[in-house]
C-alpha positions as a printed NumPy array, in Angstrom:
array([[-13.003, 117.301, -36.167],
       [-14.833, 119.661, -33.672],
       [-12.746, 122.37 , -32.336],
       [-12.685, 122.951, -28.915],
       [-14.682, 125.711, -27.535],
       [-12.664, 127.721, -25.071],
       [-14.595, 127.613, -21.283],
       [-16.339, 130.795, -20.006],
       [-13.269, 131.713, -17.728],
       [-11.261, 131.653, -20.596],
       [-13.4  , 133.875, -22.408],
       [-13.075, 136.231, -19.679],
       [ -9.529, 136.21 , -19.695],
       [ -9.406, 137.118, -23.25 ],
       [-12.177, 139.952, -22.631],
       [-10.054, 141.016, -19.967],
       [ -6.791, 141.065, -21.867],
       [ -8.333, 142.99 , -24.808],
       [ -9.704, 145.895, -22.075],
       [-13.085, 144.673, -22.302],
       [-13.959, 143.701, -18.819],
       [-12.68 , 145.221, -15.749],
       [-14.625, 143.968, -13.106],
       [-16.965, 140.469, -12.132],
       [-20.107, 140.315,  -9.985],
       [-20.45 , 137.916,  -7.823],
       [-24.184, 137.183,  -7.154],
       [-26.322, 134.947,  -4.978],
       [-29.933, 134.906,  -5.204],
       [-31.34 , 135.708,  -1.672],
       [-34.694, 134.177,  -0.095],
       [-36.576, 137.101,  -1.749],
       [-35.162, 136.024,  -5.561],
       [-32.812, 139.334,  -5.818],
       [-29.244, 138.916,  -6.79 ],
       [-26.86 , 140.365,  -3.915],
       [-22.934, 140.336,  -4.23 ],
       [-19.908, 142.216,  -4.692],
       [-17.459, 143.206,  -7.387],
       [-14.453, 141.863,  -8.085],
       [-11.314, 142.992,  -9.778],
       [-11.11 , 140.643, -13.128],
       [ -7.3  , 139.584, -11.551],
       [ -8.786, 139.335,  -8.378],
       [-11.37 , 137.091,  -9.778],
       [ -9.379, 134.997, -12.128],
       [ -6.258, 134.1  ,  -9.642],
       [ -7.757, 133.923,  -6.385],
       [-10.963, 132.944,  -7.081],
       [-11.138, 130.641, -10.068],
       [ -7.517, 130.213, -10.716],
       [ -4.544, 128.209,  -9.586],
       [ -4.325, 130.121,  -6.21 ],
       [ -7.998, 129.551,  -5.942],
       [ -9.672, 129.57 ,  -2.615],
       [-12.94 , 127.72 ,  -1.526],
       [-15.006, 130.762,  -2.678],
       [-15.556, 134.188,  -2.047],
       [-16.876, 135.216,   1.294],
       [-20.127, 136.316,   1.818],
       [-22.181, 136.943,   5.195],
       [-25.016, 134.361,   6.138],
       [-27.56 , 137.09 ,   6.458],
       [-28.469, 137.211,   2.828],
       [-29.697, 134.22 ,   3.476],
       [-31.612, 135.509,   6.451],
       [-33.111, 138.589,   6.36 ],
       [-36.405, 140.303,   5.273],
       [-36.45 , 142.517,   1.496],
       [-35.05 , 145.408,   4.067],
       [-32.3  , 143.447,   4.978],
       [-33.546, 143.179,   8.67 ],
       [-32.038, 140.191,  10.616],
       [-34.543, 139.188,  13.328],
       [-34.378, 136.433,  15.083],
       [-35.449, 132.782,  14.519],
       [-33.901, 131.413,  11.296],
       [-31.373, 128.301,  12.295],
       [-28.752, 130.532,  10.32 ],
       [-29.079, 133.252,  12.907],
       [-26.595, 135.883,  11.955],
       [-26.483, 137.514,  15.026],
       [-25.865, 134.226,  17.257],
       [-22.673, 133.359,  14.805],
       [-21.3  , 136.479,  15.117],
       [-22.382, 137.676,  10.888],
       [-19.656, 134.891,   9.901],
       [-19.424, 134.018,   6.272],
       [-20.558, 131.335,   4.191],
       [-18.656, 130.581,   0.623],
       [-19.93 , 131.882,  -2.714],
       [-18.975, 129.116,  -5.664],
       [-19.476, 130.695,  -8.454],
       [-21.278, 129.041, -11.341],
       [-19.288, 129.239, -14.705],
       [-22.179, 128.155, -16.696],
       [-23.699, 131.237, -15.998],
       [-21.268, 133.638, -16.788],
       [-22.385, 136.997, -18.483],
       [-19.586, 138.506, -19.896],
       [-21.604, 141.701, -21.823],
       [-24.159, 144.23 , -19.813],
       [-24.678, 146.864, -22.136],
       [-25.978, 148.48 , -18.888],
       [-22.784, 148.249, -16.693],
       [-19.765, 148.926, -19.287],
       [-16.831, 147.089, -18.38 ],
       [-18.785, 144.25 , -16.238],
       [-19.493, 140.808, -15.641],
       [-21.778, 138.994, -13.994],
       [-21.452, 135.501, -12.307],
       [-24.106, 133.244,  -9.97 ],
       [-23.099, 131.683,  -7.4  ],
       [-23.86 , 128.828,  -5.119],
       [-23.277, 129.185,  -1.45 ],
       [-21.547, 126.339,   0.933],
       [-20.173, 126.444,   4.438],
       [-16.96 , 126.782,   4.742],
       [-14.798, 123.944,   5.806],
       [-13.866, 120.631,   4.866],
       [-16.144, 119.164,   1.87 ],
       [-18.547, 122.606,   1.785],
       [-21.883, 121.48 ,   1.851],
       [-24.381, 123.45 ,   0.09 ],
       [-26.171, 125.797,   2.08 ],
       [-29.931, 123.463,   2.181],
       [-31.958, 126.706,   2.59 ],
       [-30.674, 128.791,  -0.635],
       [-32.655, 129.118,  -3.432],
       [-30.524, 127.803,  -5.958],
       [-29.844, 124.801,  -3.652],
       [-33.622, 123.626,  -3.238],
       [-34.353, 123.677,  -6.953],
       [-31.226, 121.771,  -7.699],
       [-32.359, 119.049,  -5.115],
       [-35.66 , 118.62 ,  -7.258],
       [-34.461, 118.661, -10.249],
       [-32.123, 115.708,  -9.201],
       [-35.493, 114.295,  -8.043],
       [-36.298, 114.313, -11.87 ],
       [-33.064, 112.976, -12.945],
       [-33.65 , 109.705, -10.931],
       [-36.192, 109.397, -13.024],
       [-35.016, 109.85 , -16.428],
       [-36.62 , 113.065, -16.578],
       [-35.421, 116.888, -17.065],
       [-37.578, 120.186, -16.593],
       [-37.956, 122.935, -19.012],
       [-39.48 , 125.993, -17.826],
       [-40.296, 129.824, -19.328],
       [-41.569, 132.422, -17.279],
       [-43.904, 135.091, -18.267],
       [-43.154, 138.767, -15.933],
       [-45.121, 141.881, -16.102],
       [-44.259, 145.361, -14.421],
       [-45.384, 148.751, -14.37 ],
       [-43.354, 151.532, -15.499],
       [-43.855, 154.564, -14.002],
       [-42.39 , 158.05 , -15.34 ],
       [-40.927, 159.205, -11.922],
       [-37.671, 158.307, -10.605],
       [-37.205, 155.595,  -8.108],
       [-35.602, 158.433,  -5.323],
       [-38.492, 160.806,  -6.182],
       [-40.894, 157.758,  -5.79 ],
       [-39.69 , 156.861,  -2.404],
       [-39.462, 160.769,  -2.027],
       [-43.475, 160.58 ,  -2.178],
       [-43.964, 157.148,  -0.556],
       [-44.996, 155.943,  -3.74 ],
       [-48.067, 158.115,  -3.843],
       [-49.27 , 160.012,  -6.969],
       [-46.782, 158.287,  -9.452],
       [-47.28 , 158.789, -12.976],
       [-47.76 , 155.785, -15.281],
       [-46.219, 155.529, -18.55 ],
       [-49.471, 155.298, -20.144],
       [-52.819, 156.489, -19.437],
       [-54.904, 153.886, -20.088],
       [-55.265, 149.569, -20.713],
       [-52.575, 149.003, -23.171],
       [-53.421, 145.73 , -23.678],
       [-51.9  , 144.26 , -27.024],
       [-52.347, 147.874, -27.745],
       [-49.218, 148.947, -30.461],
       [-50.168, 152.384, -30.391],
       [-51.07 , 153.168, -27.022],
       [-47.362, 151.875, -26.513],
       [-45.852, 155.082, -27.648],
       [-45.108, 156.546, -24.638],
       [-43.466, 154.064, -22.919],
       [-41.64 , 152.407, -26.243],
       [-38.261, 153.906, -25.524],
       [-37.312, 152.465, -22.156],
       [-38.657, 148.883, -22.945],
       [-37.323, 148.606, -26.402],
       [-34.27 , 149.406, -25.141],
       [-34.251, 146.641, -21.944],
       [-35.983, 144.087, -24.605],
       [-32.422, 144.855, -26.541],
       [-29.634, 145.192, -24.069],
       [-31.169, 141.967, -22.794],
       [-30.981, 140.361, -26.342],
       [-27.405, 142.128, -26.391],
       [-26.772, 140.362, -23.142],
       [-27.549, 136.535, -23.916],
       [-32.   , 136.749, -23.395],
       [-33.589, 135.424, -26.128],
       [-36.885, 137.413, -25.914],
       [-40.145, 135.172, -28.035],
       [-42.761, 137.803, -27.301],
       [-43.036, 141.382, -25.534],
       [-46.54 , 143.431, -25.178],
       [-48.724, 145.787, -23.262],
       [-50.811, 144.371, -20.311],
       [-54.102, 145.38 , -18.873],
       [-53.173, 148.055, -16.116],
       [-52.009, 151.689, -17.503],
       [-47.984, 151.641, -17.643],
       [-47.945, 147.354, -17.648],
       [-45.471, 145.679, -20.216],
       [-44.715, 141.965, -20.309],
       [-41.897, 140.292, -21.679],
       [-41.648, 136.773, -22.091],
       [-38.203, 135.362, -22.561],
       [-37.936, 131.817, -24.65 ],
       [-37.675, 128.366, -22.419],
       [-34.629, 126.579, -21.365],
       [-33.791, 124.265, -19.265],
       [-35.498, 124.78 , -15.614],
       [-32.473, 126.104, -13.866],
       [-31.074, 128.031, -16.769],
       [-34.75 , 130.047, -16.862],
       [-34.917, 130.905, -13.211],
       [-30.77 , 132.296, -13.566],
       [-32.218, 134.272, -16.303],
       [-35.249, 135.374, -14.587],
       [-33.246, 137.129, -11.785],
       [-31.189, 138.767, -14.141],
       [-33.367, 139.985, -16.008],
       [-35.425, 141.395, -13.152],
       [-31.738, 143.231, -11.8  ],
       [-30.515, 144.762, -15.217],
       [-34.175, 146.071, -15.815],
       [-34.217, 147.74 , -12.91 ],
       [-30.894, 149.157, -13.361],
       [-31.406, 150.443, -17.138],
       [-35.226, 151.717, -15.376],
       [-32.968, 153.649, -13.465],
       [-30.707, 155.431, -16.4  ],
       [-33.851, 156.381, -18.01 ],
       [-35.451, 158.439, -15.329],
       [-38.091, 155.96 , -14.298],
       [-39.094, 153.347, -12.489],
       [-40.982, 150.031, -12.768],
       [-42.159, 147.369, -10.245],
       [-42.653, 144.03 , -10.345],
       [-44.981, 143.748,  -7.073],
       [-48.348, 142.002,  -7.365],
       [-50.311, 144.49 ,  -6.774],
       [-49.427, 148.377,  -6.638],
       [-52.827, 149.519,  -6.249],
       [-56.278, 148.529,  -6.828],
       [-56.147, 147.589, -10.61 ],
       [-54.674, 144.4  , -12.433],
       [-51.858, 143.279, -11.041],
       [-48.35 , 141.974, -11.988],
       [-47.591, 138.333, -12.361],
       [-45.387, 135.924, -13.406],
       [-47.052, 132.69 , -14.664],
       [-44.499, 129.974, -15.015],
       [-44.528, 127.325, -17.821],
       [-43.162, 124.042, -17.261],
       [-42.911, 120.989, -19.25 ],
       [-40.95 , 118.003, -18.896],
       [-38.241, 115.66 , -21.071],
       [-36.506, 112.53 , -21.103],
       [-33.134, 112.591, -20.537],
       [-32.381, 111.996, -23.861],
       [-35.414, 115.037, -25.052],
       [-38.2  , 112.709, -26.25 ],
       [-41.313, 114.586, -25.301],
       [-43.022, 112.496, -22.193],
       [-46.21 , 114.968, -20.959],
       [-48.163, 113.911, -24.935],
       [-49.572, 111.053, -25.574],
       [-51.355, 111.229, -29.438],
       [-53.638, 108.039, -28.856],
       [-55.321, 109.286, -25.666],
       [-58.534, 110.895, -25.763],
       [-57.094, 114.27 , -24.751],
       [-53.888, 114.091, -26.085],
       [-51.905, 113.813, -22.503],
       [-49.839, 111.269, -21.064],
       [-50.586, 108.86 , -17.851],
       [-47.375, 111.067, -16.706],
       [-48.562, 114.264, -17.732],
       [-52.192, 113.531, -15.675],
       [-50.126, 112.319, -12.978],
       [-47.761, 115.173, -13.015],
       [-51.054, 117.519, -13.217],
       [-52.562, 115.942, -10.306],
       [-49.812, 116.74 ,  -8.147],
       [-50.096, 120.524,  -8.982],
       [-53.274, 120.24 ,  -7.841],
       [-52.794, 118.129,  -4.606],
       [-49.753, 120.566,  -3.529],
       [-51.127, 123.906,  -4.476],
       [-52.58 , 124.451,  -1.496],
       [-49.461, 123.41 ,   0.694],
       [-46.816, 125.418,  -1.282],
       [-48.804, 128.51 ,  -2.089],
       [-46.09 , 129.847,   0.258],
       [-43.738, 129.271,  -2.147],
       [-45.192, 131.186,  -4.992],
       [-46.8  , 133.63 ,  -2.94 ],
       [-44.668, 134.567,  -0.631],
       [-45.382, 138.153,   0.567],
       [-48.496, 139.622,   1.706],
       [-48.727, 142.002,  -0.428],
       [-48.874, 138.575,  -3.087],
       [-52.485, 137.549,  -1.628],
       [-54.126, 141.129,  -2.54 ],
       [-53.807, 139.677,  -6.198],
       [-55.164, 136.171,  -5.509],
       [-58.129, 137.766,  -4.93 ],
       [-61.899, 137.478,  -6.71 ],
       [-62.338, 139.369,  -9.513],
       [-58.916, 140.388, -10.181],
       [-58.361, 138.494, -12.787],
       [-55.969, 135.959, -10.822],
       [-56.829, 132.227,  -9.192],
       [-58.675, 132.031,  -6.937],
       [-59.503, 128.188,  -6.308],
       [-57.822, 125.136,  -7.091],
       [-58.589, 123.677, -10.312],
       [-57.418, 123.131, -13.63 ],
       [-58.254, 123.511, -17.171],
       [-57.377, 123.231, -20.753],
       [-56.471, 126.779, -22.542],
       [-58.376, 128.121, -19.266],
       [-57.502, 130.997, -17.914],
       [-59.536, 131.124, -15.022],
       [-57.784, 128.395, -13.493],
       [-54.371, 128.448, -11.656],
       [-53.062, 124.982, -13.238],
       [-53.59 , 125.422, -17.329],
       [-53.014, 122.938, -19.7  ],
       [-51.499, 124.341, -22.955],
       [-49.931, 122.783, -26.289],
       [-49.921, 119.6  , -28.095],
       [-47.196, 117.125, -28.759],
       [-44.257, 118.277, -27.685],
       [-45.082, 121.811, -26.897],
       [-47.662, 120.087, -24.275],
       [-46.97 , 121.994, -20.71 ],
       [-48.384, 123.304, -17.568],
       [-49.096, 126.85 , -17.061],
       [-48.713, 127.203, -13.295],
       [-51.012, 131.211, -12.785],
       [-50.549, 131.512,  -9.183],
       [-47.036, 132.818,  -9.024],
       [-47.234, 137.526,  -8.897],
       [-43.875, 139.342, -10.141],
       [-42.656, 138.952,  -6.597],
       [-41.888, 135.426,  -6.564],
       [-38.606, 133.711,  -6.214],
       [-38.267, 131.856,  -9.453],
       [-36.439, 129.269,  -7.83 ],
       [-38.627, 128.1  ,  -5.064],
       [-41.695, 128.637,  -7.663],
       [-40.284, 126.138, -10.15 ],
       [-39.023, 123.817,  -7.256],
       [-42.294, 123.702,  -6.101],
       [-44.31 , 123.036,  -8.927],
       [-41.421, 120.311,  -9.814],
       [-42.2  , 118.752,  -6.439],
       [-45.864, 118.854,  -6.86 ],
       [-45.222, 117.276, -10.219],
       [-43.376, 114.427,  -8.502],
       [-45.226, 113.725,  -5.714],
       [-48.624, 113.192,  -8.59 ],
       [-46.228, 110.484, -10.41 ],
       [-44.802, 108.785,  -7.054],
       [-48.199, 108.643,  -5.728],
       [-49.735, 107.547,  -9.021],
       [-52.889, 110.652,  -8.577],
       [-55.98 , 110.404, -10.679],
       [-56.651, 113.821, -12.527],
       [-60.313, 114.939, -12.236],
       [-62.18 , 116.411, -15.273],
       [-60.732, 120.037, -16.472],
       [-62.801, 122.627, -15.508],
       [-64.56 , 123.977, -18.643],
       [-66.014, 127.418, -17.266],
       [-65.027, 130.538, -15.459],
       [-63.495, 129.005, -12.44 ],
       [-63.321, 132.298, -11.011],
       [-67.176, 132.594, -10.163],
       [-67.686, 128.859,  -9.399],
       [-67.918, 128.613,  -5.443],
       [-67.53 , 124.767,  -5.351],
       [-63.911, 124.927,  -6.329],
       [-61.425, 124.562,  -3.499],
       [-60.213, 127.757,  -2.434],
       [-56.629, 128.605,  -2.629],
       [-55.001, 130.303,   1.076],
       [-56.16 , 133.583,   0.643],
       [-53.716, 135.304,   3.144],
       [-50.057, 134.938,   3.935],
       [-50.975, 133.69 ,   7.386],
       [-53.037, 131.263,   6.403],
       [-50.769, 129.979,   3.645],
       [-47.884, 129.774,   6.425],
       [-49.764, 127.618,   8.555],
       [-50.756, 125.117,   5.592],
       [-47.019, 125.163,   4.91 ],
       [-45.548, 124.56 ,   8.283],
       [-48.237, 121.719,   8.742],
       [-47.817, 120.088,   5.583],
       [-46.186, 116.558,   5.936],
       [-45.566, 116.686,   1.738],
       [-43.676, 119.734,   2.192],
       [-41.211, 118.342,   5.472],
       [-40.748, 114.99 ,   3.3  ],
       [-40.188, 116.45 ,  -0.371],
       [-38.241, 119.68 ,   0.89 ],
       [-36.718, 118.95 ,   4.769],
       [-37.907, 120.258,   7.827],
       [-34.598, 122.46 ,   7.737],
       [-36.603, 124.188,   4.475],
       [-39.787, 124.369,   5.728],
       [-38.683, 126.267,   9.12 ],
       [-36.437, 128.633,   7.332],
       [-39.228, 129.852,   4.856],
       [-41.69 , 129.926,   7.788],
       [-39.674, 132.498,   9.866],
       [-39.357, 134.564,   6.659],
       [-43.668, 134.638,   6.25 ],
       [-43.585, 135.117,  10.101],
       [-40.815, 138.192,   9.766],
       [-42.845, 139.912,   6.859],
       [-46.04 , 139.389,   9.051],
       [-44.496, 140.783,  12.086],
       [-43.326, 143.515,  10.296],
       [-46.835, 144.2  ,   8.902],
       [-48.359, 144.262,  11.905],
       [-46.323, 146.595,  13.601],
       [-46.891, 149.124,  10.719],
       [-49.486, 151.858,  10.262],
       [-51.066, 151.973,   6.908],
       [-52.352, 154.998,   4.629],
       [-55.793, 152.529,   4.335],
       [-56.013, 153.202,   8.648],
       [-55.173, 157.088,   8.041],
       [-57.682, 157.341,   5.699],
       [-60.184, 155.62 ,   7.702],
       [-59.296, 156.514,  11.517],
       [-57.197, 159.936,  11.284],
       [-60.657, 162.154,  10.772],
       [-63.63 , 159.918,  11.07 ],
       [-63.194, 157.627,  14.416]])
């Protein structure tokens, strides 16, 4: 007889009860993939929240749903904080994904949650994160399919603090390591202390890390957590990207996960994403065909291919993303794919059941959940529409001007997404508009800044 396992709130309780826990984040990714919440007394939590006096949620204001990465509310989204008065929507919290051990906040928590409108029945908020790449992955489940998906992330660590780096404006930071470290071990000295210990309070924390190692750009580290199921990885993801930040922090330094923080390599996160029946037989491998893959898997690969172009926006998502998609930095450039090729932005890797897609266009900035929720859509849309894959590309797709180019700006990937039919009938107009106003807000605010590149060029010289 199997004994019952006691449910995450009860495991709280008992954490709670033996002085363990004091206090519960509440967290909901925003549009930009961060986790934003409050704390909550464990009582607090337990009775009013989750327990028998339970309420519909915790309130939380619509504008995390609306605003740029400096919290800025201009106008435009549907959910226009300002013309509702900054009401609140409700934050359900997801018990599946309570953390009840940070090593890096003693005495906490953590807990996702989904956001609804308050009211009779709650409907999900459409435009949240979480939200979209639930409505794909239902998609799948029509079809007798699940997603598993790992991400890979990279960041720079820098030796300055992050008040003494805004102190500067980010100029004339110090990286943790003078030169390309990588799959260097001992050019990893310097910077060995502050990642072992994130690569252990995550372990400590629930991560299960498969591989960690030094990257191409002095200071760069990756750490590549093992797969899970699709939504499970991109919960994981955020945290990860939160505590690391935070632990960054207690050390005296600071890291970033933005494409690209000056002109060398930059940081990405390349997303890996394989498929399942319901039931786990492996559906992307096929042993008789010539190349090993599936009708689905070519299908699912065409799709990537056929989308890419639409939903860039949704992997690349900042401007600052596009200054990495850029020829010869080591990123895709074109639209293409290939087997073990890393010049192309769709790779084919594995055999069998370790078969998957290796989507390359995604940098460190990119919300995990709208990344996998579009590459799950792209997948779909190859299988509904039955696409033929053409012939992997065998060279360096990088120097090969006959492959498609990929939108090499944010403006022009914002007008391939608001005039993409694919993305109004997989995702909802309501989706595409919000996501537009938030490329439209970071443009706006771009172009009403001055740079360091104009002082340089204009202050003595013009």
């Amino acid at each position: 007889m199997t004994e019952e396992r006691p449910s995450p709130y009860e495991l709280l309780r008992a954490e709670a009860a033996a002085g363990r826990i004091e206090e519960v984040i509440v967290a909901v990714p925003d549009i930009q993939g961060r986790l934003q919440g409050s704390r909550l007394s464990v009582p607090y939590f337990l009775d009013e929240i989750e327990g028998a006096n339970g309420s519909d949620g915790f309130g939380a204001c619509v504008y995390l749903l609306a605003s740029d990465v400096e919290m800025d509310t201009r106008p435009g989204y549907a959910i226009d904080a300002w013309r509702t008065g900054f009401g609140d929507f409700l934050l359900r919290p997801d018990p599946a994904t309570l953390r009840t051990h940070l090593p890096w906040d003693e005495g906490t928590a953590l807990v996702i949650a989904d956001a609804h409108w308050p009211g009779a029945g709650g409907s999900p908020v459409a435009v949240a994160p979480r939200h979209i790449l639930r409505t794909q992955l239902d998609r799948l489940a029509e079809r007798g399919l699940t997603a598993l998906a790992g991400t890979e992330l990279e960041f720079l660590v820098f030796l300055d603090t992050y008040r003494a780096a805004r102190e500067t404006r980010y100029q004339g930071l110090t990286s943790a390591t003078a030169y390309n470290v990588d799959y260097s071990l001992q050019g990893l000295t310097d910077i060995e202390p502050v990642v072992r210990r994130i690569r252990r309070e995550m372990g400590r924390a629930g991560l299960a890390m498969e591989t960690a190692r030094g990257e191409c750009h002095a200071g760069q580290y990756e750490i590549v957590f093992r797969y899970a199921e699709a939504m499970t990885t991109c919960d994981n993801h955020v945290f990860f990207k939160n505590g690391a930040k935070q632990i960054a922090a207690q050390e005296g330094v600071a890291l970033t996960f933005m494409p690209k923080f000056d002109e060398g390599e930059g940081n990405s996160c390349h997303i890996h994403l394989s498929l399942r029946g319901t039931d786990g037989t492996a559906v992307l491998a096929d042993a008789s065909a010539g190349d090993g893959m599936s009708g689905l898997m070519r299908h699912f690969v065409a799709g990537q291919l056929a989308c890419l172009p639409d939903f860039a926006l949704l992997m690349a998502p900042n401007i600052n993303s596009y200054k990495r998609l850029q020829p010869g930095a080591f990123a895709p450039t074109g639209i293409t794919w290939g087997r073990d090729n890393r010049t192309c932005p769709i790779r084919v890797v594995g055999t069998g059941s370790s078969m998957r897609v290796e989507h390359r266009v995604p940098g460190g900035d990119a919300n995990p959940y709208l990344a996998v929720a579009a590459a799950v859509a792209s997948g779909l849309y190859g299988i509904e529409h039955r696409l033929e894959l053409p012939p992997p590309h065998r060279e360096n797709a990088l120097a090969d001007p006959s492959v498609p180019r990929l939108p090499g700006t944010l403006t022009e990937a914002l007008h391939r997404w608001e005039g993409s039919e694919i993305a109004a009938k997989v995702f909802g107009e309501p989706v595409v508009a919000h996501y537009a106003q938030a490329a439209r807000t970071e443009l706006a605010a771009f172009e009403t800044s001055v740079t360091d590149w104009e002082r340089m060029r204009g202050f003595e010289r013009l």
